[in-house]
C-alpha positions in Angstrom: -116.7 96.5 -62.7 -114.5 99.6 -63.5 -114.7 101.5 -66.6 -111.1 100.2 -67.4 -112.2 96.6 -67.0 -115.4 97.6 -69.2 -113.0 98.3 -71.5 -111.0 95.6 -71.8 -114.1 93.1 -72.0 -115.5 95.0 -74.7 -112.0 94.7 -76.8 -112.0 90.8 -76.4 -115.1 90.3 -77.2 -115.0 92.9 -80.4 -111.6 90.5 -80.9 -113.5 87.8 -81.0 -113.8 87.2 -84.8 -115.9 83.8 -84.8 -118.6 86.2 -83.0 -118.0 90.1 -84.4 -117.4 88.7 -88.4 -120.1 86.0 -88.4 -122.9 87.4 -86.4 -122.5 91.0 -86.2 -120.8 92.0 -89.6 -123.7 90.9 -91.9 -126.7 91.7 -89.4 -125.0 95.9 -90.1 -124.4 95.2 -93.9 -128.0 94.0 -94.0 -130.0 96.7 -91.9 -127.8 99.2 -94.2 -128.7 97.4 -97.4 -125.3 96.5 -98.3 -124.0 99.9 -98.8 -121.9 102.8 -97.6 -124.5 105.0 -94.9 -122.5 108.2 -96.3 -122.0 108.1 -100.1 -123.6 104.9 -101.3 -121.1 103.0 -102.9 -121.4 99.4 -102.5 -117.4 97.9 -102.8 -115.1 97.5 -100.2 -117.5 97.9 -97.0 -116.3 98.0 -93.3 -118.3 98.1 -90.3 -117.5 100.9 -88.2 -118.4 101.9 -84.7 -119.7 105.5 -84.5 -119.2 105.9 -80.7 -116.5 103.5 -78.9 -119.1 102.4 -76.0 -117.6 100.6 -73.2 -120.5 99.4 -71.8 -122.6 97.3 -74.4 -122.1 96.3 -78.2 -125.1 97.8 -79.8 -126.3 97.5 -83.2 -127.1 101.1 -83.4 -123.5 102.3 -82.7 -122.6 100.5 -86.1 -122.8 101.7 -89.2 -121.5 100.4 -93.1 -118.7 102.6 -94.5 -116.7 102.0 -97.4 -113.3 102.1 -97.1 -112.8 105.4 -98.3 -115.1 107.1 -95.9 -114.3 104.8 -92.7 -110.9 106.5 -93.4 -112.0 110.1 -93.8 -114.4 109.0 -90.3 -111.3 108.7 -88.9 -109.2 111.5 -90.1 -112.8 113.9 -89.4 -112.8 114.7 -92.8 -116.1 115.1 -95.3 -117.6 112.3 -96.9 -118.3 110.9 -100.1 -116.6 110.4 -103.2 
C-alpha cells in the first residue's frame, strides 16, 4: 500500500465518528486525567494528534488540549493561559 493510500485510510477511519468519539476520545481524556497536557485547565477539551502518522492510530500520538491551546498548537504559538 502507498503512502498516499496510507493516507486516505487513516482519514476514514479518523472520520469514523462511531469509532474515534466513542472509543478513542475518552480512553485520551482518561490517561490525561481529564485535563489540558499544557496548561491544566479542564473546560472545553479536544483531542489532538501531535504527529499526523499515516501508518497506525496510536494512543501515544494523542494528547488533551483545551481549546485555546489546540489553537495556539496549530498556529505554533506558546501555551497556556
Amino acid at each position: 500500500m502507498s503512502s498516499t493510500q496510507k493516507a486516505a485510510e487513516y482519514r476514514k477511519l479518523i472520520r469514523k465518528t462511531d469509532f474515534y468519539e466513542v472509543f478513542v476520545v475518552p480512553l485520551v481524556l482518561i490517561r490525561d486525567g481529564h485535563k489540558c497536557v499544557k496548561c491544566k485547565s479542564e473546560k472545553n477539551l479536544d483531542v489532538h494528534h501531535k504527529h499526523y502518522n499515516h501508518d497506525k492510530l496510536s494512543l501515544n500520538d494523542l494528547i488533551t488540549l483545551c481549546r485555546k491551546c489546540h489553537k495556539k498548537e496549530h498556529r505554533g504559538a506558546p501555551h497556556g493561559k
